[in-house]
C-alpha positions, -999 to +999 in steps of 0.1 A: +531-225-331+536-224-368+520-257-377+506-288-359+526-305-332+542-335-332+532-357-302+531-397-286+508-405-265+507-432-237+479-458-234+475-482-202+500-470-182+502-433-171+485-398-177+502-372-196+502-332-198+513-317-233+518-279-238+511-278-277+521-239-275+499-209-289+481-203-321+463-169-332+429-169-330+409-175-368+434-204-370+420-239-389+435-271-398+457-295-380+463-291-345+483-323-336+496-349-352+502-383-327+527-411-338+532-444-321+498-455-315+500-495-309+482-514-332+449-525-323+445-496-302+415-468-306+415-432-299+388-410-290+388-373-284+378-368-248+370-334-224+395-325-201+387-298-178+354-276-195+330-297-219+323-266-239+361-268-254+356-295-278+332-277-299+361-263-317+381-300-325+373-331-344+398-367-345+406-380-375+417-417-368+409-444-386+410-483-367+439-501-367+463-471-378+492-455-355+486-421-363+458-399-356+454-363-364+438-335-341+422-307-361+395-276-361+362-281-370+356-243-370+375-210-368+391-205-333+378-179-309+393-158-284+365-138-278+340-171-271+329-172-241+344-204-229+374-191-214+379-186-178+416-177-177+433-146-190+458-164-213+426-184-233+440-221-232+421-241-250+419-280-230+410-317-240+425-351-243+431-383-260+419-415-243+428-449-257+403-484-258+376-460-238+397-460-206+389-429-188+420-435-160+448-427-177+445-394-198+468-379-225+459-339-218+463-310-239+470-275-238+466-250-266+470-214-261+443-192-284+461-158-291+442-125-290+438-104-322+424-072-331+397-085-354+369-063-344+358-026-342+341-009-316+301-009-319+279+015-301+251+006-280+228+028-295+231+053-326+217+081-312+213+092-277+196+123-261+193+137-229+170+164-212+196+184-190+181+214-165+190+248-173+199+249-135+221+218-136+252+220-111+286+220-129+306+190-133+281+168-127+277+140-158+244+145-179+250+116-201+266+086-210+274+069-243+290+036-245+309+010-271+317-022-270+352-038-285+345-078-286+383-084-286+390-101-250+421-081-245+427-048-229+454-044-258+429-043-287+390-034-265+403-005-249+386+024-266+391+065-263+361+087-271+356+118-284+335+146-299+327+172-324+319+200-326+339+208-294+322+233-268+336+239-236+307+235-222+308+198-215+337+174-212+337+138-226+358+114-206+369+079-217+344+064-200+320+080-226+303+106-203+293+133-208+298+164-179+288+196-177+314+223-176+302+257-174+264+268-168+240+264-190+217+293-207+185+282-226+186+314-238+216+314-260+218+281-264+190+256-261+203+229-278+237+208-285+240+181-313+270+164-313+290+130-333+307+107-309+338+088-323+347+052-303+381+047-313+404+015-304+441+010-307+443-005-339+425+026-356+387+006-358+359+031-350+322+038-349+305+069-345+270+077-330+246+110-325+246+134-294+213+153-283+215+174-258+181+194-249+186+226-224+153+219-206+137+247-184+112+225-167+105+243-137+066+238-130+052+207-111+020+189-127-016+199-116-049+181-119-076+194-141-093+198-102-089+194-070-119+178-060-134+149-080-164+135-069-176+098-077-205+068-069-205+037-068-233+015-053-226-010-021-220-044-033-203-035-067-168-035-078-151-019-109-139+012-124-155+047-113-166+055-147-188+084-137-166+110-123-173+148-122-167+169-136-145+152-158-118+116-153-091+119-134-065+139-155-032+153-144-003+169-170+031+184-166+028+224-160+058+229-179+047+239-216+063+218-246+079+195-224+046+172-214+069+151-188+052+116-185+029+115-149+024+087-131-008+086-103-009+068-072-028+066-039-017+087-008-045+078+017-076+069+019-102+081+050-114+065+067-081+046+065-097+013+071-112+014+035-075+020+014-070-016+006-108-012-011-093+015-035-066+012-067-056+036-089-035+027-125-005+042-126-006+053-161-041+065-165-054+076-137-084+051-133-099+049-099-109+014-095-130-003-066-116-033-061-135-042-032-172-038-027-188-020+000-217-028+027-235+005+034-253-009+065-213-018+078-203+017+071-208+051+102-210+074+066-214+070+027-180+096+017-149+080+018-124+103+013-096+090-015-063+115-017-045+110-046-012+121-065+005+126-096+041+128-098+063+130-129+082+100-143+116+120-147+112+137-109+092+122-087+096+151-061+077+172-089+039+164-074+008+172-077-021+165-052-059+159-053-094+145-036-119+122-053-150+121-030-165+091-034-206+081-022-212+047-014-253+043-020-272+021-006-293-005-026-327-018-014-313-050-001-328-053+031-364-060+043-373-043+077-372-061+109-398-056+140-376-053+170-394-070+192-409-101+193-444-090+214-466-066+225-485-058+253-506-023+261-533-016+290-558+015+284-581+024+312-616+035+307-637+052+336-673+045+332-685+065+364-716+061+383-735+074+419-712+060+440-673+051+437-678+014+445-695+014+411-664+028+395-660+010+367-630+005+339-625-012+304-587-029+303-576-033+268-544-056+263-528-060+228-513-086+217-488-092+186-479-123+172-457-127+138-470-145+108-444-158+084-418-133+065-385-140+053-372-114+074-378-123+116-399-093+129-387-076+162-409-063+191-396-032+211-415-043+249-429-071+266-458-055+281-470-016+276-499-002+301-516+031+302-545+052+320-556+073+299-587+073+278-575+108+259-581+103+219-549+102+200-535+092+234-506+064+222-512+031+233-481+017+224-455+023+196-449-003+170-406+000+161-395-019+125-360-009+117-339-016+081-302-016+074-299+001+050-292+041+045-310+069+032-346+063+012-344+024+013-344+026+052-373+051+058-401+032+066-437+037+065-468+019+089-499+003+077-523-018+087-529-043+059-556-064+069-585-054+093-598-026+107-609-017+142-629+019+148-608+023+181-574+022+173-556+041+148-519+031+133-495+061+128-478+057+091-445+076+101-441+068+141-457+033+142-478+050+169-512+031+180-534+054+191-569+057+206-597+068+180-628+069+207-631+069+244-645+033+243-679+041+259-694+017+234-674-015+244-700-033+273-680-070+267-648-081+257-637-077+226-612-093+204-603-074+171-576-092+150-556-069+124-521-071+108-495-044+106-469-040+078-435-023+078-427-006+042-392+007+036-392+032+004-366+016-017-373+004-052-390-020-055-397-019-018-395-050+008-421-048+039-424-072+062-461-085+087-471-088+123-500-098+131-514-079+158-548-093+182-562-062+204-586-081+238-610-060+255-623-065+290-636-052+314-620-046+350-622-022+382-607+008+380-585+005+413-578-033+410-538-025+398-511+001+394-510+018+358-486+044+341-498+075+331-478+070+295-479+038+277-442+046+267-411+072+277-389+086+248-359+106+261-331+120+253-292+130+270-262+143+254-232+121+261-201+121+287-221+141+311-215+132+342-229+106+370-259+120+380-272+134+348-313+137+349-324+117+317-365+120+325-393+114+350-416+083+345-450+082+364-473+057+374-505+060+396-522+036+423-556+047+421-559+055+450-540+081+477-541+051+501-511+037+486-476+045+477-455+036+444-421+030+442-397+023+410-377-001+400-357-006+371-357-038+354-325-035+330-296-014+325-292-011+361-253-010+357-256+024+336-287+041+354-309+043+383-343+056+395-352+080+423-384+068+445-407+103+419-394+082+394-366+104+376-341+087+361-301+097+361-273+082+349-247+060+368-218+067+342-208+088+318-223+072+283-205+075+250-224+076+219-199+064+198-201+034+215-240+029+220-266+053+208-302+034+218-307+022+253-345+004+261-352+003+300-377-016+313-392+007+345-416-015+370-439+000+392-451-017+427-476-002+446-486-011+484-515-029+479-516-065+500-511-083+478-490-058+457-500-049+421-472-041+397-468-025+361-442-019+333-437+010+309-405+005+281-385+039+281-360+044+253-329+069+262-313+080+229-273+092+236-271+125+215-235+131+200-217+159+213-183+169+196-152+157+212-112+167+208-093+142+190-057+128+208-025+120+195-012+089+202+019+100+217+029+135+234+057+137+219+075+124+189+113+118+179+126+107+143+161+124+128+169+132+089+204+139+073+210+177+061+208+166+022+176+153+024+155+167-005+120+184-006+096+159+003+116+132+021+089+121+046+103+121+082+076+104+105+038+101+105+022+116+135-011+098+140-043+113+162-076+096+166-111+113+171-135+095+192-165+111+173-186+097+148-197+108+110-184+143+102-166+152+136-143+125+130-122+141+094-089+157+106-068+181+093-029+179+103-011+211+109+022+230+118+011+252+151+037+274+138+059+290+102+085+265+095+106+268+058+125+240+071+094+211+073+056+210+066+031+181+073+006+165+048-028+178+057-048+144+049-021+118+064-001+136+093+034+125+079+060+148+084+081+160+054+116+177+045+115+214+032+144+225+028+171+212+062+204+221+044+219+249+072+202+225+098+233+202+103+241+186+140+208+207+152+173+196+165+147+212+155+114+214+178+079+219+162+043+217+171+021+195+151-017+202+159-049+184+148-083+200+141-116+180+136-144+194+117-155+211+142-127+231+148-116+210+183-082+204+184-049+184+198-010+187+194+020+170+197+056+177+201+080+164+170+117+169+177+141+162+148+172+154+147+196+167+116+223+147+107+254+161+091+281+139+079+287+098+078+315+075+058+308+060+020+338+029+029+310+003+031+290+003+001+297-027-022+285-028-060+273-056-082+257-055-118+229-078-126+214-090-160+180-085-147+160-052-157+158-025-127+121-029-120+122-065-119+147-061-090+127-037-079+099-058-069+125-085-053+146-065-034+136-082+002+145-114-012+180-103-029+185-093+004+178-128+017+197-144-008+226-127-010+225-124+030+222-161+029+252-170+012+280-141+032+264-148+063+260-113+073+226-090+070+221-070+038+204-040+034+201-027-007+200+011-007+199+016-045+186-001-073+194+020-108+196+010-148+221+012-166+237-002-197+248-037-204+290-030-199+312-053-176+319-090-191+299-110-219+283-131-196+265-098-182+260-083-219+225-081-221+204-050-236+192-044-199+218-040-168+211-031-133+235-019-104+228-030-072+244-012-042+241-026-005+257-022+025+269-055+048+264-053+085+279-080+110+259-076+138+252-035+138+286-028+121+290-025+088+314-048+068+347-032+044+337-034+008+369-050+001+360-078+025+323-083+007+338-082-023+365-110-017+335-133-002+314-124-031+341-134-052+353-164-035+318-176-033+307-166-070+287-200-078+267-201-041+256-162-047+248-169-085+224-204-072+209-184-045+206-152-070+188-177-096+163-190-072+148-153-066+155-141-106+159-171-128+182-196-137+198-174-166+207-149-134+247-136-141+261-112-115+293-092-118+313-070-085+315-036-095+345-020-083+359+017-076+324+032-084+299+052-060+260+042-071+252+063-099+233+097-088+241+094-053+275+110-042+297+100-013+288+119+009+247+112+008+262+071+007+277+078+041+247+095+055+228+064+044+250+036+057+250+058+094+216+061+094+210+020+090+233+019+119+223+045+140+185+028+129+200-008+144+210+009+177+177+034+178+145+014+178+126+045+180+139+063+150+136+024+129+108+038+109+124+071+100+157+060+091+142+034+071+119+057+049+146+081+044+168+057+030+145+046+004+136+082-006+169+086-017+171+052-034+140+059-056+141+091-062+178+094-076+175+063-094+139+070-111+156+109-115+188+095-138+176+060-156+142+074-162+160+107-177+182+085-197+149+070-218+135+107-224+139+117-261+121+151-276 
């Protein structure tokens, strides 16, 4: 089109098409000139087909005239990004008197020109690159940009200087590695990339190239930290010994960025009280503890540092940490009375004057803010021996260590007869009452003290009757209370301890009876006591009887003595949860890809309870993590289409153990047809953290099942509604039921459906979300082959529940680590 066209248009009657030809783009002035308008008649510039069109056209008509002139109102664009066709037409229309039926369209073609040069992305890029790298494999990859929208003029070739035949640069802009490389002789390349385009337009940027000998993993300043925190507080573990957490690269010079996270916890109940930040290392309680709710203080928190550019390059460590208990608990009685006999024999000429003093004391609670508990009902005894007990007063405290030790007092009164054991809470005889003639009441209060700062106590108020009674009116123990003690699981049967009670008199028999716990023990008729079942510590360690005696007296007298039974610990094997595992892993997998987590339990309590996992046997192809049990990759290269069997065995601290069998499975080969490709204007670790729900949307709109097996950074190339500073590939497999669907059939429905995946897409990521199909690329850092092993391990996954788990971690292994390996490298600069 040389100049403006020369054009009629039709009002009221009919719509109208007009090809007005082509026009280079940078073009201003006239577009068209219309003739024949009817008088009377106005004309308004109206949107045709995209709204965005007009912002290059204004009308010039004035009322009442039959002309009217279409012009620019700016310089027109090729490159704008308005344009949804490959030939650029540029569409609107003229409407007269406002009536939208009947339009008068137009169709202007915008030629192409080669009005711009290629611009770099960046001016300088550099790269570590590992003295052991493999040939041909790309280190690096520069890019340019050409705005011109046609393949004609934004096509670009690249090249280099100083040339080396040690790396290759392709058109593409990367960079690949030719021949080995040798720190030695050369530890360094510097080169100037030239972007060229047809038309002769070029920029230029700076190639680093850093022959990096990194070779060492990181290491902690020590293995063991040690921390403390109090119960009921939150917060950073500022006081750690010897020194904070610190981890740095073990490779000299380089100083490779470490990042720290949390590998277990133990016991594992307690990981979700633990975070560590990823960049410093802080240890962090985020929430508080209860001592009295914990079996022990330690919790034992394994931690690990890994570098940013490698995250198989580890390093591993303990931070013990003591959880002390505060002073915020009174003590508590235990039970809520008292009651004690003692027997006095006053003796005279002849039996029938046999006389006895009965003491029974009684305990009663004054007021405390923490409820006093009594251990016995009633406690009776025969003996007037001095420092014999008469009964046993038991407080208890939650809490651990000094704050729970408690000490016995008797606060207000005093009584020359009985005596209140500071450390046992034993009452005891002082005198052989041969002074008390009458009865006697003698009204004294006992306190419970724990040691804590500032200490809590808490009262009972205890009331002591004497009277006076004959010596063979009643039964009577000989001991006011039992204590014993029997190590757990013994068998039914076991002898716990021998209670005795005496009649007075050889004219009549006792028997026994037990008055609780009769489900878990039993008495013989000499008043030893065995077990019914086999007790478990773990599961109770205090049992209280109550033992009544019955003699044959008409009517019969009867007594009660409490006996406490304490269940000592004895140290038992822990147990796997299975006999026998399966899992499988493909013969790429590298060092460290975790395999399956064998899992044993120890029935124990406090120390006996800490296992260590272990391989019964050598193995250079797998080793297990000592603190977790999860099976991981050493080196299964020469292992393809094999199983290898291996026995996994765990030790307690007491060196009992248990083992399992774990049969893998090594994978060899698999297909790379099914992976499909799309670019996102998102940043990686933004997607990152969506992944489950770009599977849902995207799933949503094909109507098959995603599964994303790489997420990876790269630059912002593809169209301009994708040119952003930050651009993110996206590779997934489809599966229609447990197949997996063609990449040429996703990509068609992708396609196809473009404005369904981009609403669905912008409800997860934001309504500026643009997505672009990526075509005849595998994901960068992963080759075919390790794609194929992935996509037949998510099938073989679908059709093996068992091996769900295994297939599952091993496929985001490889995602993470090849993607944090390559865009991570990519940001590294010396």
């Amino acid at each position: 089109m040389l100049g403006p066209s020369s054009t009629t248009i039709t009002c009221g009657s009919a719509s109208s098409t007009v090809n007005l030809g082509a026009v280079d783009e940078g073009y201003t002035g006239d577009v068209e000139l219309v003739s024949g308008i009817p008088a009377g008649t106005s004309v308004r510039l109206e949107l045709d087909i995209y709204p965005e069109h007009l912002q290059f056209l204004e009308l010039n008509f004035t009322s009442g005239e039959t002309t009217v002139t279409v012009r620019t109102k700016k310089p027109l664009d090729a490159e704008a990004n308005i344009f949804f066709t490959p030939e650029r037409i540029l569409h609107y229309s003229l409407v007269c008197n406002n009536d939208v039926t009947y339009k008068n369209s137009r169709r202007l073609i915008i030629n192409d020109i080669n009005d711009n040069s290629p611009v770099f992305e960046k001016k300088f890029y550099s790269q570590n690159v590992s003295e052991s790298e493999v040939v041909n494999t790309e280190v690096l990859r520069v890019r340019a940009v050409d705005a011109d929208i046609t393949p004609e003029f934004s096509t670009l070739t690249y090249s280099y200087t100083p040339v080396t035949p040690d790396f290759s640069l392709s058109n593409s802009g990367a960079f690949t590695l030719m021949n080995p490389l040798n720190y030695s002789i050369v530890p360094k390349y510097n080169f100037i990339v030239t972007a060229r385009d047809n038309g002769g337009n070029y920029d230029t940027t700076s190639v680093e190239i850093v022959v990096d000998i990194d070779n060492l993993n990181p290491f902690f300043s020590h293995s063991l930290y040690q921390a403390v925190i109090l119960e009921n507080q939150d917060g950073d573990l500022s006081e750690i010994r010897p020194e904070p957490i610190k981890a740095q690269d073990g490779d000299t010079g380089i100083n490779m960025t470490i990042t720290y996270s949390i590998t277990s916890v133990s016991p594992v109940e307690y990981q979700a009280n633990f975070n560590i930040d990823a960049d410093t290392g802080v240890l962090t309680v985020v929430t508080s503890f209860d001592r009295e709710e914990m079996d022990r203080g330690e919790i034992s928190v394994n931690i690990k540092a890994a570098q940013t550019d490698d995250p198989l390059k580890t390093a591993d460590a303990v931070v013990s940490v003591t959880v002390e208990d505060m002073n915020d608990n009174a003590p508590e009685f235990d039970r809520p009375s008292y009651n004690a006999t003692v027997l006095k024999n006053s003796f005279t000429n002849t039996i029938t004057d046999l006389d006895q003093i009965i003491t029974t004391i009684s305990v009663s609670i004054t007021d405390d803010d923490n409820k006093p508990e009594f251990s016995s009902s009633s406690y009776e005894t025969s003996t007037v021996e001095k420092r014999k007990p008469v009964l046993v007063l038991r407080a208890t405290d939650k809490d651990t260590g000094n704050n729970s030790l408690i000490t016995y007092s008797f606060s207000e009164g005093h009584s020359p007869y009985l005596a209140l054991d500071s450390e046992t809470g034993e009452v005891t005889l002082t005198s052989d009452l041969t002074d008390v003639t009458e009865d006697t009441t003698l009204v004294l209060t006992a306190e419970a003290t724990d040691h804590g700062k500032p200490p809590h106590s808490t009262t009972a108020r205890v009331v002591v009757n004497i009277r006076n009674a004959s010596l063979v009116d009643r039964v009577v123990f000989l001991s006011s209370s039992y204590n014993f003690k029997l190590k757990e699981n013994q068998n039914s049967g076991a002898f716990v301890g021998q209670v005795q009670a005496s009649a007075g008199s050889d004219l009549y028999e006792v028997s026994y009876e037990l008055r609780t716990h009769k489900d878990l023990f039993s008495i013989h008729s000499n008043g030893s006591i065995v077990s019914t079942k086999e007790l478990d510590k773990e599961e109770q360690e205090w049992y209280f009887l109550d033992v009544e005696a019955v003699d044959t007296r008409t009517p019969p007298t009867s007594a009660v003595a409490p006996v406490r039974i304490q269940v000592e610990d004895v140290n038992e094997p822990p147990a796997f949860s299975s006999d026998d595992y399966e899992a499988s892993v493909f013969s790429i997998a590298p060092y460290k890809t975790p395999v399956i987590q064998v899992k044993a339990s120890d029935p124990d309590v406090r120390d006996n309870c800490v296992l260590v996992y272990s391989l019964s046997g050598e193995s250079s192809s797998f080793d297990v993590e000592p603190a977790s049990g999860l099976l991981y990759v050493v080196s299964v290269a020469d292992l393809g289409g094999k199983t290898v069997s291996m026995e996994v065995k765990a030790t307690d601290s007491g060196e009992l153990s248990a083992t399992t069998t774990v049969k893998v499975v090594v994978q060899g080969s698999a297909s790379s047809s099914d992976v499909t490709i799309i670019s996102l204007n998102k940043p990686a670790n933004t997607v990152e953290r969506k992944v489950p729900e770009v599977e849902e949307a995207l799933g949503k709109t094909l109507g098959w099942t995603v599964n994303i097996i790489q997420v990876s950074s790269s630059g912002g190339e593809g169209s301009r509604t994708l040119r952003e500073s930050v651009r993110t590939l996206v590779s997934f497999i489809a599966l229609d039921g447990d197949k997996a669907v063609e990449t040429q059939e996703v990509t068609k429905k992708l396609q196809s459906q473009s404005e369904e995946v981009r609403a669905e897409l912008a409800k997860v990521l934001g309504n500026d979300v643009q997505f672009q199909v990526e075509t005849g690329k595998d994901p960068p850092g992963i080759s075919s082959d390790r794609i194929t092993i992935i996509v037949l391990g998510i099938l073989a996954g679908l059709a093996l529940v068992g091996l769900i788990l295994t297939v599952s971690v091993f496929k985001r292994k490889i995602q993470h680590i090849e993607e944090r390996r390559k865009s991570l490298s990519l940001q590294l600069e010396m």
